[in-house]
C-alpha positions in Angstrom: 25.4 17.1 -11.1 28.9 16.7 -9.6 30.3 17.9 -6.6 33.1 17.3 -4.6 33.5 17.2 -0.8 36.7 17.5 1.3 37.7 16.3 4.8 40.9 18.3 6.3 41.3 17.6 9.2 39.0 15.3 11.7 38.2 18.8 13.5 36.8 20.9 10.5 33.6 20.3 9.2 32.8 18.6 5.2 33.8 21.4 2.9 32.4 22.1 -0.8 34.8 22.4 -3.5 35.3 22.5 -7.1 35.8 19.6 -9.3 38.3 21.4 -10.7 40.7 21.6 -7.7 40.7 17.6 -7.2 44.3 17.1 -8.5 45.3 19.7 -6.0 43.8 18.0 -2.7 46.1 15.9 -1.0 45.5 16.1 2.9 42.5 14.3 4.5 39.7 12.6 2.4 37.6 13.4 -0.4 33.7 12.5 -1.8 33.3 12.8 -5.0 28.7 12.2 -5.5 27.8 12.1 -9.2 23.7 12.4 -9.4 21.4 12.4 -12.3 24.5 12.6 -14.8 25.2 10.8 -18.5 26.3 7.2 -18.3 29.0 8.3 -20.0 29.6 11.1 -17.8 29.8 7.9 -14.7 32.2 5.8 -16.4 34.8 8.1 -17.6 34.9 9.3 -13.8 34.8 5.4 -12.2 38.0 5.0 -15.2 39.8 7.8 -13.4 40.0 6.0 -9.8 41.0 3.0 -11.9 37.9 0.7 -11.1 37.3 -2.7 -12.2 35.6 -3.2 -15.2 33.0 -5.6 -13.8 32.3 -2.8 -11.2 31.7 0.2 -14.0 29.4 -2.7 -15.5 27.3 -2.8 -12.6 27.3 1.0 -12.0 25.7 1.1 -16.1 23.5 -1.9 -15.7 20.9 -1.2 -13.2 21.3 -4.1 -10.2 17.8 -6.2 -8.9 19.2 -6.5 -5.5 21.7 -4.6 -3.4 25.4 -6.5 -3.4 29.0 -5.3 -1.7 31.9 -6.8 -4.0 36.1 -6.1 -2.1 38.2 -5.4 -4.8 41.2 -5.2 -2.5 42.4 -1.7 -2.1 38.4 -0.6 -2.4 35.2 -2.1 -1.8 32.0 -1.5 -4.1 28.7 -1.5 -2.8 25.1 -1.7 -4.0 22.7 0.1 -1.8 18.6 0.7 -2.7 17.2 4.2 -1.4 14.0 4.7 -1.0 11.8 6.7 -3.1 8.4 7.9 -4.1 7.2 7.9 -8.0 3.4 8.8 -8.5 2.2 7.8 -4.9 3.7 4.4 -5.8 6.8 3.3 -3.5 9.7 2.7 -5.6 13.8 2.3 -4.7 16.6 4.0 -6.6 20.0 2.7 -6.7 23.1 3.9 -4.8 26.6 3.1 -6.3 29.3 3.4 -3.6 33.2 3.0 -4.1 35.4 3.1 -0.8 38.9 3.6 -0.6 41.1 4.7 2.3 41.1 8.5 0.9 37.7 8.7 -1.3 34.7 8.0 -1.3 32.7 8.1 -4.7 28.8 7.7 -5.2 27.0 7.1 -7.8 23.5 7.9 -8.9 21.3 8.1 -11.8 18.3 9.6 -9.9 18.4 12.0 -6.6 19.0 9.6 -3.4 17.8 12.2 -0.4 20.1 10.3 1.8 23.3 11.5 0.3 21.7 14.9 0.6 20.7 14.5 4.5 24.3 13.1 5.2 25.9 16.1 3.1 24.1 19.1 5.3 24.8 17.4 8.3 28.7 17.0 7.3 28.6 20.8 6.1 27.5 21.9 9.3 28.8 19.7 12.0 32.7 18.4 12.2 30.7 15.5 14.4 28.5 14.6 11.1 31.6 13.8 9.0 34.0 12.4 11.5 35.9 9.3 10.6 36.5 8.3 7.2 35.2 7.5 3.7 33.6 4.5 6.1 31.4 6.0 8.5 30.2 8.6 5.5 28.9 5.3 3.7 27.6 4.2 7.4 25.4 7.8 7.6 24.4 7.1 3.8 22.8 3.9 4.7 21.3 5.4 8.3 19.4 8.2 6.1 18.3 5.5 3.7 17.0 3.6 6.9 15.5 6.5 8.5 13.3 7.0 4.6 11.6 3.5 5.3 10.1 4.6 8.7 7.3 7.3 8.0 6.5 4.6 4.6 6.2 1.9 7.7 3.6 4.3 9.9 1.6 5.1 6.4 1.6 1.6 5.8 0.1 0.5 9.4 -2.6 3.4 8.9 -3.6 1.9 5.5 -3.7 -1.8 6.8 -6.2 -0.3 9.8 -8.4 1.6 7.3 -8.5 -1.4 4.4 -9.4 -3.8 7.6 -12.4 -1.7 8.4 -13.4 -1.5 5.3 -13.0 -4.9 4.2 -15.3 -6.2 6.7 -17.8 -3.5 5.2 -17.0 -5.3 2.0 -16.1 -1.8 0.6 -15.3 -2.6 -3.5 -12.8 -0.1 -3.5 -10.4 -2.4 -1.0 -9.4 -4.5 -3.7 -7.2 -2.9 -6.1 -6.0 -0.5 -3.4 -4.8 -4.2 -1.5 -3.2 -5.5 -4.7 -1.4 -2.5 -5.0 -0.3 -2.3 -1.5 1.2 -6.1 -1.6 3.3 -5.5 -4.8 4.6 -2.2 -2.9 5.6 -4.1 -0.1 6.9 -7.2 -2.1 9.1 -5.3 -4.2 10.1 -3.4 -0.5 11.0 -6.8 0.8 12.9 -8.1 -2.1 15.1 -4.9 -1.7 15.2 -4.5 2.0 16.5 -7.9 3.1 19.3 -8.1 0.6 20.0 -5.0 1.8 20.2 -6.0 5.2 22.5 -9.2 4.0 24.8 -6.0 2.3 25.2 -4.3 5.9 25.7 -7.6 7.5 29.1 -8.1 5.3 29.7 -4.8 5.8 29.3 -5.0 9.8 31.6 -8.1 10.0 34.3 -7.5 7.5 37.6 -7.6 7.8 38.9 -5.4 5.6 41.4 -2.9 6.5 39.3 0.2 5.0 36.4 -0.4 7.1 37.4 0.7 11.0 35.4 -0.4 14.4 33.3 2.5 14.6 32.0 2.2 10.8 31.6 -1.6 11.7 29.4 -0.2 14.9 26.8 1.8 13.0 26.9 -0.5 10.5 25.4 -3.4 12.9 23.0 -0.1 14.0 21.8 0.3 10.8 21.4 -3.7 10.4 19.6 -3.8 13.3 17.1 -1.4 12.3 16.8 -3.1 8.8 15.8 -5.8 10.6 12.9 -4.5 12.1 12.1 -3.3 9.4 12.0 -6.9 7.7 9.8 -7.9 10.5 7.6 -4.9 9.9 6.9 -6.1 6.3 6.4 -9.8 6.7 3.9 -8.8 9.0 2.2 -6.4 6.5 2.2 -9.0 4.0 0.3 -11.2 6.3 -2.0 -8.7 7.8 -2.9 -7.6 4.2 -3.3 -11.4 3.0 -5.6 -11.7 6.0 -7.2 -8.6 4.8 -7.7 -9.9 1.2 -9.6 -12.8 3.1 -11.7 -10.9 5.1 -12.8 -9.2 1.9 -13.6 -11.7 0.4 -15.5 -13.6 3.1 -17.9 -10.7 3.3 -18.3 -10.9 -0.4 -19.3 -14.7 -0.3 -21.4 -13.9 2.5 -23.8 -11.2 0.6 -23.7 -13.0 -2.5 -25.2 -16.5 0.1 -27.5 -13.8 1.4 -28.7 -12.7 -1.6 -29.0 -16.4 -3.3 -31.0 -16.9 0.3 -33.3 -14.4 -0.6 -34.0 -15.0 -4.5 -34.2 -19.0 -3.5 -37.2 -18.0 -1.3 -38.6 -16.0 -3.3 -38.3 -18.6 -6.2 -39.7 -21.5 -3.5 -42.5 -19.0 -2.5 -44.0 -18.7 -6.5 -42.8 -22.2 -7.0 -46.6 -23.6 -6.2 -48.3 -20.5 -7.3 -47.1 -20.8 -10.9 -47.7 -24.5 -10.8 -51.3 -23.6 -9.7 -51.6 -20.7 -12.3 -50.4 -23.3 -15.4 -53.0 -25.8 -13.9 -55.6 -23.3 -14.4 -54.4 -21.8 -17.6 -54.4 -25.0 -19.6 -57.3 -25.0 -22.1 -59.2 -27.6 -21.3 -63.0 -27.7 -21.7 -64.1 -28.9 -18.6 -62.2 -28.0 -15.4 -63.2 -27.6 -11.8 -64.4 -24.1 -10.9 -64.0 -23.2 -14.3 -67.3 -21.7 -14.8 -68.3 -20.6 -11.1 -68.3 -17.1 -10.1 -66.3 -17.6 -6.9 -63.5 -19.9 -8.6 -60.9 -17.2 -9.1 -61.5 -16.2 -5.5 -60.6 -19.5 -4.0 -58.1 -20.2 -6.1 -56.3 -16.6 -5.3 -57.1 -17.1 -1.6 -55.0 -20.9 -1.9 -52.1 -18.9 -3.5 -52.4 -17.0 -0.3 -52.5 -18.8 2.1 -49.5 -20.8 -0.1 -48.2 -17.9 0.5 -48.6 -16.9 3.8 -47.6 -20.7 5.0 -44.2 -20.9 3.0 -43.1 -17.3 4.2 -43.5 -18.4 7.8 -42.1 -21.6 7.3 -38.7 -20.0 5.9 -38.8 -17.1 8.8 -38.7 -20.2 11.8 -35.9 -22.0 9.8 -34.1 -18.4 9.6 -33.9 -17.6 6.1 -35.9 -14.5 5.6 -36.8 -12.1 8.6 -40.2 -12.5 10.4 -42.9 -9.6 9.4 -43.5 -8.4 13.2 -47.5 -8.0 13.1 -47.2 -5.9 16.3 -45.5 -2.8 14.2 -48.2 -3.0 11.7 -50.9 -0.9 13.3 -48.2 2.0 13.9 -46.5 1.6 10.5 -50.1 2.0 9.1 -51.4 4.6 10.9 -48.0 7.0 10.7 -48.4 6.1 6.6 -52.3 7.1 7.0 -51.3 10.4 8.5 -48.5 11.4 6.4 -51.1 10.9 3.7 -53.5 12.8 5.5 -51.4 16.3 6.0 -50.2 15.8 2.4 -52.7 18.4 1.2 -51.6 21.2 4.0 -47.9 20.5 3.9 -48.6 21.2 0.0 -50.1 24.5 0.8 -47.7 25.4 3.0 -44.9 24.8 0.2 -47.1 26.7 -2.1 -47.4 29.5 0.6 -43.6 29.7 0.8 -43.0 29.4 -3.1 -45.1 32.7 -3.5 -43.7 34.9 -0.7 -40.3 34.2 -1.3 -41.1 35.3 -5.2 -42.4 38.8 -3.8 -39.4 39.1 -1.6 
C-alpha cells in the first residue's frame, strides 16, 4: 500500500492524495508511507528521491537495532514499532527518510503508529503542524505510547507468576522463560532506540527545528522510563525464577525428609525380620508359641520409639493422641448410619424413577 499525504499550508489539515499527482505538488510538504509492499516496489521509490545506496541497503536488509545515519541534505532513520504476533511481543521496523519538503516511510509490515499519527494529521491542522520533522517526532510518540499498556500487562503477569511461584505452581516456568526472552529482545530494541532519539534530540542539522528537537527529548524521556521499567522486570522475574525454584528444593527436602524416616523407621525392623528369617536349626524363640508375638511387639515399640524420636527433632509431625478418641468415634458413626444413608439413597433412586 502507498499513499501519499500533503501539507499546504501550516493552517490546513494533512490531506490524502493520489500518487499519481506527486509531480504536480509543489507548495508545502509531502509524506509519501509505503507499507506491506514488494522490495522491489521500496527501492525503485527510495531511487526516485535519489537515496544513497547504503541507505536502500538497509531499508532491504532487515536492521537488529534501530540507527539514524545524516546524509546531508536528508537524514535516514531506523526506528522499531512495537507489535503483537501470536501473543508473543515482537517489533517491526520503521524506515524514515527526512528532507526539508518530504518525508518518506518505509514498512514491510503495518506500524499502527504511522496510522495513529495519520488520523490525527487528517483531522487536526494542530496534529500535522511543523514539518517533515515533527511528523517523524509524532511517529516515534505513537510508537512510545504502544509500549505502555505491554508495560501494565507485564507488571500484572510479574504479580500473578510471584504468587504462584511461591505456590511452586509447574506451570510458572515456561511462562517465565518466555516472559524474559520478551523482555530481552524489548530491551535490546528499546535502548538503541532511545540512543536514536537522543541524536535526534541534540542534532544539529538544519532539517531538524527546536520544536522537533523538543518532543524529541519528550519522547526520550519516556523511553527512558521505559528502560527502567524493563531492567526492573528482568530482575523481578529473575527473582521470580528463584523463588520458584526455592520452593521446588524445598518439597523435594520435604519429601526426602519423609522417605528417610520412613526408610530409618524399617531400617531395624527388616534387620530383625532377616535375623529371624535365616534358616538356621536352632534359634531363640523359634519353636515357642508366643515368639512371633514378642518379636512383633519389639518391632513395635521400634517403631513407636523411632517415630517419636524423629517428631521432637522435627522431622515428621507428632500424632496428637488427644484427637484420637474424636477421629474414632466420628469414623465409628459414619460407619454406623452407613446402612440408613444407603436406604435413604435407595429411597430416592426409586421415587425419582416413578416421577
Amino acid at each position: 500500500m502507498i499513499r501519499l499525504f500533503h501539507k499546504p499550508k501550516p493552517d490546513q489539515v494533512l490531506v490524502q492524495r493520489d500518487v499519481a499527482e506527486l509531480g504536480s505538488i509543489e507548495d508545502g510538504w509531502i509524506w509519501v508511507d509505503i507499507s506491506q509492499e514488494a522490495l522491489s516496489t521500496a527501492v525503485s521509490w527510495c531511487k526516485r528521491f535519489g537515496f544513497h545506496e547504503l541507505a536502500i541497503e538497509d531499508v532491504v536488509e532487515p536492521t537488529k537495532f534501530p540507527k539514524v545515519d545524516d546524509y546531508g541534505g536528508y537524514l535516514f532513520a531506523v526506528l522499531h514499532a512495537l507489535s503483537a504476533r501470536d501473543h508473543r511481543i515482537d517489533t517491526v521496523e520503521l524506515h524514515a527518510f527526512v528532507g526539508e519538503r518530504y518525508l518518506l516511510t518505509v514498512s514491510h509490515d503495518p506500524v499502527p503508529a504511522v496510522d495513529w499519527a495519520v488520523e490525527r494529521g487528517l483531522a487536526t491542522p494542530a496534529e500535522s503542524e511543523g514539518g517533515p520533522d515533527r511528523m517523524l517526532a509524532r511517529i516515534a510518540e505513537g510508537q512510545s505510547r504502544r509500549y505502555l499498556p505491554v508495560i501494565d500487562e507485564l507488571e500484572v503477569r510479574l504479580d500473578d507468576l510471584e504468587e504462584r511461584s511461591i505456590q511452586g505452581d509447574p506451570s510458572v516456568l515456561p511462562e517465565i522463560l518466555a516472559l524474559r526472552r520478551d523482555v530481552a529482545a524489548l530491551r535490546r530494541v528499546v535502548g538503541p532506540q532511545r540512543e536514536v532519539l537522543s541524536t535526534l534530540r541534540t542534532h544539529s542539522s538544519g532539517l531538524i527545528s527546536d520544536r522537533a528537537r523538543l518532543r524529541f527529548a519528550d519522547v526520550h524521556d519516556h523511553y527512558g522510563s521505559l528502560v527502567e521499567s524493563l531492567d526492573a522486570a528482568r530482575t523481578v522475574l529473575q527473582a521470580v525464577l528463584e523463588a520458584y525454584r526455592s520452593t521446588q528444593a524445598e518439597r523435594a527436602n520435604e519429601a526426602m525428609k519423609v522417605l528417610t524416616v520412613f526408610a530409618a523407621i524399617l531400617l531395624p525392623l527388616s534387620l530383625i525380620a532377616g535375623i529371624f528369617g535365616m534358616n538356621f536349626i536352632e534359634m531363640p524363640w523359634l519353636r515357642s508359641s508366643q515368639g512371633f508375638w514378642v518379636v512383633l511387639s519389639v518391632m513395635g515399640v521400634i517403631t513407636i520409639g523411632e517415630w517419636i524420636y524423629f517428631a521432637r527433632r522435627g522431622f515428621v509431625g507428632r500424632f496428637a493422641l488427644g484427637r484420637l478418641p474424636r477421629r474414632v468415634g466420628s469414623g465409628l458413626a459414619h460407619l454406623a448410619t452407613a446402612p440408613v444413608r444407603a436406604v435413604g439413597d435407595l429411597v430416592d433412586l426409586v421415587a425419582g424413577k416413578d416421577e
